[in-house]
RODRENMAR-133392 format. One record per residue (C-alpha): residue number from 0; y, z, x. Coordinates in steps of 0.1 Angstrom, whole numbers. Layout:
N
<r nr="NUM" c2="Y" c3="Z" c1="X"/>
...
// end
This chain:
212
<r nr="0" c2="2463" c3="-751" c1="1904"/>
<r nr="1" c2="2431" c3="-732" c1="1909"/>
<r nr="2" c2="2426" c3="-710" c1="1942"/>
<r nr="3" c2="2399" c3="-725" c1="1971"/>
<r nr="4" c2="2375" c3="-688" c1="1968"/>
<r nr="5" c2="2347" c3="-684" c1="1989"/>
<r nr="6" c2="2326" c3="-706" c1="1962"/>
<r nr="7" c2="2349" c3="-738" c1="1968"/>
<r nr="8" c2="2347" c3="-736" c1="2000"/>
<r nr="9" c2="2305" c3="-730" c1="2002"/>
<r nr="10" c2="2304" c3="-763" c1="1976"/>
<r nr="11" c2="2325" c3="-786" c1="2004"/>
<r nr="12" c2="2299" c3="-771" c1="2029"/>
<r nr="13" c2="2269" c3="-784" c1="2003"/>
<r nr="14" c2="2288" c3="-814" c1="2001"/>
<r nr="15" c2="2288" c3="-829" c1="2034"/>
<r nr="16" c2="2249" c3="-812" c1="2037"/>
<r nr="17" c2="2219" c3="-834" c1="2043"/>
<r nr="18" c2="2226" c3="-851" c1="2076"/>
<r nr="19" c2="2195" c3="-857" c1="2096"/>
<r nr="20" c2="2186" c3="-874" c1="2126"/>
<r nr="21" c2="2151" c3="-884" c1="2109"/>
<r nr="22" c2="2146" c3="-904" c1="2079"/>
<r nr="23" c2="2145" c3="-889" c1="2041"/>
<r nr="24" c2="2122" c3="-897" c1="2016"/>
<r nr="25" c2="2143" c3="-917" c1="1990"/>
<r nr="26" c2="2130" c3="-896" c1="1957"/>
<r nr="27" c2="2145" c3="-863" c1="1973"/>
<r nr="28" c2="2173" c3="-849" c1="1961"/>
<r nr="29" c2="2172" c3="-816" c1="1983"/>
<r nr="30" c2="2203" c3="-808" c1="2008"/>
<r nr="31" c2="2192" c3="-786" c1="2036"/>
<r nr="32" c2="2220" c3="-763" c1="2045"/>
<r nr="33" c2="2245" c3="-775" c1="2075"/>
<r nr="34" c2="2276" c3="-761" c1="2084"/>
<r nr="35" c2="2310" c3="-783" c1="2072"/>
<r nr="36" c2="2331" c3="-793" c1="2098"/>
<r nr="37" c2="2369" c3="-782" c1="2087"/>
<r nr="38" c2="2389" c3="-802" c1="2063"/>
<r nr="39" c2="2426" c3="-798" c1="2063"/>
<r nr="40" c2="2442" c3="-806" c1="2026"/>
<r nr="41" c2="2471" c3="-826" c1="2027"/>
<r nr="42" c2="2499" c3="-833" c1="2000"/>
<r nr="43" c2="2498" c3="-864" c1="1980"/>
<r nr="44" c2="2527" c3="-885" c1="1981"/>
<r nr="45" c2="2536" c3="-865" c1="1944"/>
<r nr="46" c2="2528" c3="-836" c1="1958"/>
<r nr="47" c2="2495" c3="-826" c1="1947"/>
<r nr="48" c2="2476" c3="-808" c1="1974"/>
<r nr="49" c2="2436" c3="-820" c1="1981"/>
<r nr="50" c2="2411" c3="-795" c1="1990"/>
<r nr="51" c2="2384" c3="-791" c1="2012"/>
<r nr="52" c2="2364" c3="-801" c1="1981"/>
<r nr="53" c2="2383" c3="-830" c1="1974"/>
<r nr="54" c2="2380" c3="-846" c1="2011"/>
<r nr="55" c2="2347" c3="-832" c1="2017"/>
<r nr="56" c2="2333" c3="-853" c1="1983"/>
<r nr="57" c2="2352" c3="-888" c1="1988"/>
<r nr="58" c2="2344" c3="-887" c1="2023"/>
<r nr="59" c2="2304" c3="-886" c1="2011"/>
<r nr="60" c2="2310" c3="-908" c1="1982"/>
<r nr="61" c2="2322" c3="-934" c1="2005"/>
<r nr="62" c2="2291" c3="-931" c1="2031"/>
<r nr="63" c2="2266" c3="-932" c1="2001"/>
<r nr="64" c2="2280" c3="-958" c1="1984"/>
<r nr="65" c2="2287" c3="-982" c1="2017"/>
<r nr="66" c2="2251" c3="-975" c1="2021"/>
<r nr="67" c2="2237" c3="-985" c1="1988"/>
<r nr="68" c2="2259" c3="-1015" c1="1988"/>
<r nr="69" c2="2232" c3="-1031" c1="2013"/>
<r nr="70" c2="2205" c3="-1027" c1="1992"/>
<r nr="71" c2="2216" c3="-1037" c1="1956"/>
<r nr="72" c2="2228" c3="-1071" c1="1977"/>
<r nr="73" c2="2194" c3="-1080" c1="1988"/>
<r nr="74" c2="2183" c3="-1082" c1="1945"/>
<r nr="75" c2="2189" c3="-1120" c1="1939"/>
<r nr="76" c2="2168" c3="-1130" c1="1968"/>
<r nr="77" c2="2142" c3="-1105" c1="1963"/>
<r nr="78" c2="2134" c3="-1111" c1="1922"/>
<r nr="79" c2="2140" c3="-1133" c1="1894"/>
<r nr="80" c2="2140" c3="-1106" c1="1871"/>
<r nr="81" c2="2168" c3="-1110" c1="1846"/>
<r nr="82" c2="2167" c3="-1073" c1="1839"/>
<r nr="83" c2="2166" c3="-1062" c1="1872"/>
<r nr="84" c2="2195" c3="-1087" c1="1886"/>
<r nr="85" c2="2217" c3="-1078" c1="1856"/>
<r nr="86" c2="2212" c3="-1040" c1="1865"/>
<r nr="87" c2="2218" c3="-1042" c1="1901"/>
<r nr="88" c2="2252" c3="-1065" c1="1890"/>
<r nr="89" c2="2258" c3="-1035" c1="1870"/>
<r nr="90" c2="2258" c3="-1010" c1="1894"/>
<r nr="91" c2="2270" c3="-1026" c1="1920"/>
<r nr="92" c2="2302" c3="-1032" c1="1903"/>
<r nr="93" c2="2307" c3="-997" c1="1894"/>
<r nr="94" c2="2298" c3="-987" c1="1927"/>
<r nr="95" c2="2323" c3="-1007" c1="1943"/>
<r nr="96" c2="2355" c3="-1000" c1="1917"/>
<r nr="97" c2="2342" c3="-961" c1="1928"/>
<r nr="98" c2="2345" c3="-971" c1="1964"/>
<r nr="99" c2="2379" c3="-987" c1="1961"/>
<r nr="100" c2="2392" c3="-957" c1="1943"/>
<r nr="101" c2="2377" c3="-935" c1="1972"/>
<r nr="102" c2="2393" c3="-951" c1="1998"/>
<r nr="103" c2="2426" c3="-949" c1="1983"/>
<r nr="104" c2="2424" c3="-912" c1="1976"/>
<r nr="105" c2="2416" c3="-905" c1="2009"/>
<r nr="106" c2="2446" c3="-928" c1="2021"/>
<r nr="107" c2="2464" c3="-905" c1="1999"/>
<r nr="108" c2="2452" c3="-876" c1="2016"/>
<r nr="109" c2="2460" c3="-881" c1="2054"/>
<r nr="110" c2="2423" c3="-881" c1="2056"/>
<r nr="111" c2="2407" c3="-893" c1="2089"/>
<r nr="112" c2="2396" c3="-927" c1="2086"/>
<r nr="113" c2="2363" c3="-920" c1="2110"/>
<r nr="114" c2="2331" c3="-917" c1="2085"/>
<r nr="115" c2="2319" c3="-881" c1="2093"/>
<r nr="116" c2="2281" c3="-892" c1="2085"/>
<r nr="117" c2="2281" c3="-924" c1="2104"/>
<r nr="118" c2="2246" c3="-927" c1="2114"/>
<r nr="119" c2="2233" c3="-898" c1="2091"/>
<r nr="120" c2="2208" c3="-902" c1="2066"/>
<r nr="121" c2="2211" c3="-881" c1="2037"/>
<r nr="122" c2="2197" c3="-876" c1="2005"/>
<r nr="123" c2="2202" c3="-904" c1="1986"/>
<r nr="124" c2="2207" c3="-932" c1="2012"/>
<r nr="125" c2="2183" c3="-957" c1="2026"/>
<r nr="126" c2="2173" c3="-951" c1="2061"/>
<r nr="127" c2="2170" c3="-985" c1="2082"/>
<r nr="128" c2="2131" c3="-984" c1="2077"/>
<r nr="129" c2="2136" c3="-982" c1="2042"/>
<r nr="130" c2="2157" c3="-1015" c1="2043"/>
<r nr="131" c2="2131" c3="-1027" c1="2063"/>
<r nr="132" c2="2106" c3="-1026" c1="2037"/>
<r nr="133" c2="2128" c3="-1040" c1="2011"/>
<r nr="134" c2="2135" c3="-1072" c1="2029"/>
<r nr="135" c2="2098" c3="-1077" c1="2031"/>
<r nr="136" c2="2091" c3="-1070" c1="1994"/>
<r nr="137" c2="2097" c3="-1089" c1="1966"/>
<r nr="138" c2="2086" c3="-1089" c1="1930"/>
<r nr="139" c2="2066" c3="-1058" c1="1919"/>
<r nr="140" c2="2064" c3="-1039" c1="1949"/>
<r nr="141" c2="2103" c3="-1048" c1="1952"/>
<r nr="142" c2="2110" c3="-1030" c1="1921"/>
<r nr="143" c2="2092" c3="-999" c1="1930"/>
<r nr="144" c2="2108" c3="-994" c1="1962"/>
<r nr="145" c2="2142" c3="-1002" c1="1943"/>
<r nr="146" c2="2140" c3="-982" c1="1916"/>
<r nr="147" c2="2132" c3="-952" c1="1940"/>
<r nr="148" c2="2167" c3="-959" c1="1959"/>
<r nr="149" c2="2184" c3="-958" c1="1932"/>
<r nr="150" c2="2174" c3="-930" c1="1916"/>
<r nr="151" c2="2175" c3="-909" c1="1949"/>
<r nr="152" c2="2212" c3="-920" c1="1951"/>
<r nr="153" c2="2222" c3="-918" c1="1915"/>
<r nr="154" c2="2211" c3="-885" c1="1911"/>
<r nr="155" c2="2229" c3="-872" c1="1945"/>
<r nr="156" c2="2259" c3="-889" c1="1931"/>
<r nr="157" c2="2257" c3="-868" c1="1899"/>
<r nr="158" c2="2247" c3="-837" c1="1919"/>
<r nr="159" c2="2279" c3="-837" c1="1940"/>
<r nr="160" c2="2299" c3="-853" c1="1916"/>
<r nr="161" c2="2297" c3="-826" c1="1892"/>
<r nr="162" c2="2302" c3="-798" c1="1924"/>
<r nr="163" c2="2338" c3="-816" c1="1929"/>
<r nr="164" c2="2342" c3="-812" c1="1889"/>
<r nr="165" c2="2338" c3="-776" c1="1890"/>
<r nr="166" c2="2352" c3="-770" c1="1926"/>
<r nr="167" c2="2386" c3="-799" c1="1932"/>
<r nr="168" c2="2415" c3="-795" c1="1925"/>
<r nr="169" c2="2435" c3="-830" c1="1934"/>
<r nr="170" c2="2434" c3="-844" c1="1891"/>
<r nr="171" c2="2426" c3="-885" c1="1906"/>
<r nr="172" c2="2397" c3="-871" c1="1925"/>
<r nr="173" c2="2387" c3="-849" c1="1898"/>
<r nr="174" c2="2390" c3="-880" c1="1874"/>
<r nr="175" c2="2370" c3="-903" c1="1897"/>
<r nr="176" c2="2344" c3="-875" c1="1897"/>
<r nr="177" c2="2338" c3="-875" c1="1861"/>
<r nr="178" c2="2337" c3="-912" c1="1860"/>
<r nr="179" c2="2308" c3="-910" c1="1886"/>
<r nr="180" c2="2290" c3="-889" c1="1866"/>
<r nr="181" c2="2294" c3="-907" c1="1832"/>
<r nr="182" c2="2279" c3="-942" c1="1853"/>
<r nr="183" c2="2253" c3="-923" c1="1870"/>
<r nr="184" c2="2241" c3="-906" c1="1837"/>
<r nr="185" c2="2244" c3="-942" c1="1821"/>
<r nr="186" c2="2229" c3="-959" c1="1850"/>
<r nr="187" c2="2200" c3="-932" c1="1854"/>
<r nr="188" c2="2190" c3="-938" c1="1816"/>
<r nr="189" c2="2190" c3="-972" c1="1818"/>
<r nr="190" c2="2164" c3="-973" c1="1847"/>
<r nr="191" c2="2148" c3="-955" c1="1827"/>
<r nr="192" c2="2139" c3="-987" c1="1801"/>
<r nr="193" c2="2131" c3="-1006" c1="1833"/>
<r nr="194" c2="2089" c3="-1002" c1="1838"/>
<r nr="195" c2="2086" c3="-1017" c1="1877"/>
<r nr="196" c2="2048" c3="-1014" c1="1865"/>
<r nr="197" c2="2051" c3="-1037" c1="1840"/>
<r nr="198" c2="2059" c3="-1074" c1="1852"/>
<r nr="199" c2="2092" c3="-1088" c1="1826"/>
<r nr="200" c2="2082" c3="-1121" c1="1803"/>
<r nr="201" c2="2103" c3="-1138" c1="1830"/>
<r nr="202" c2="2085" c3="-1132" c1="1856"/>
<r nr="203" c2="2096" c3="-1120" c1="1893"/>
<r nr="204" c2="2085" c3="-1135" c1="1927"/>
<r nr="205" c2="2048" c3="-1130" c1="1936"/>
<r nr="206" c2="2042" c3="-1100" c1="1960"/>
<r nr="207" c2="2044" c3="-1106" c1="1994"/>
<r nr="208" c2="2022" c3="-1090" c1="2018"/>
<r nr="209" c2="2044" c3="-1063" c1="2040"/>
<r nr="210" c2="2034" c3="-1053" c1="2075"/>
<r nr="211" c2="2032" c3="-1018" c1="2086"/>
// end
């Protein structure tokens, strides 16, 4: 088992970075420095010791994903987009066999069962504004703010996904990392094929005029 140096412990500070009282924009990917509170590492029930790393990235993981959750669920009543619905379906089913697997490594752990960044928006999660303007959109304009979100959070995901690659040290959380970071690559690219500029064949639901 690796050492925790002074560079493990600096990535579990980056890794719980980012929370703000005020809103984010959703493209940003920037983590302003914080300071971590203290993770304790605990034995598995085999034995295998989490670090700071370790708890510091699942207990993010979780808070990001429970938060993007919300917003891939308001898709079927926001577009009739065949590619956009099968995408979201896509995600969200990744996202949530990510979030089960989460959950169970921290019960592993000992970890607290309190969410460290309840209330906290971060890079990579939609503030409740932002919600706000997705529930008034549909079609187009939907899209656009979609595609934005996820973006923002798939490419946090990656970021500290590959930090808890380089940095853990408990193998299932190490694992899970690198299967975040194959979906999110996969994910990323396929928004890619997705133009919110160009209206699908199918059609989506005309745009409806959003206050504020």
């Amino acid at each position: 088992m690796r050492k925790p140096t002074a560079f493990t412990l600096l990535i579990a500070v980056l890794l719980v970075a980012g929370c703000a009282d005020g809103p984010q924009d959703a493209a940003s990917t920037a983590t302003p420095p914080v300071t971590a509170p203290p993770v304790t590492a605990a034995p598995t029930p085999t034995g295998t010791a989490f670090n700071p790393t370790d708890i510091a990235w699942l207990q993010l993981t979780v808070a990001m994903t429970e938060r993007l959750l919300p917003v891939l669920d308001l898709v079927p009543a926001r577009t009739t987009d065949p590619a956009w619905r099968r995408t979201a379906t896509q995600v969200a089913g990744t996202r949530r066999a990510d979030l089960d697997r989460a959950r169970r490594l921290l019960a592993d752990a000992a970890a607290p069962t309190t969410n460290p960044h309840e209330g906290h928006d971060m890079p990579g999660m939609a503030t409740a504004q932002e919600m706000t303007a997705l529930r008034a959109a549909s079609g187009q304009p939907f899209h656009r703010l979609l595609v934005g979100h996820l973006r923002a959070h798939l490419a946090q995901s990656v970021r500290i996904a590959t930090a808890e690659q380089q940095n853990g040290v408990q193998p299932a959380t190490v694992a899970l990392a690198e299967a975040v970071v194959r979906s999110g690559t996969a994910d990323l690219e396929r928004l890619d094929h997705l133009d919110p500029a160009e209206p699908s064949i199918a059609g989506s639901a005309p745009p409806t005029t959003r206050g504020g």
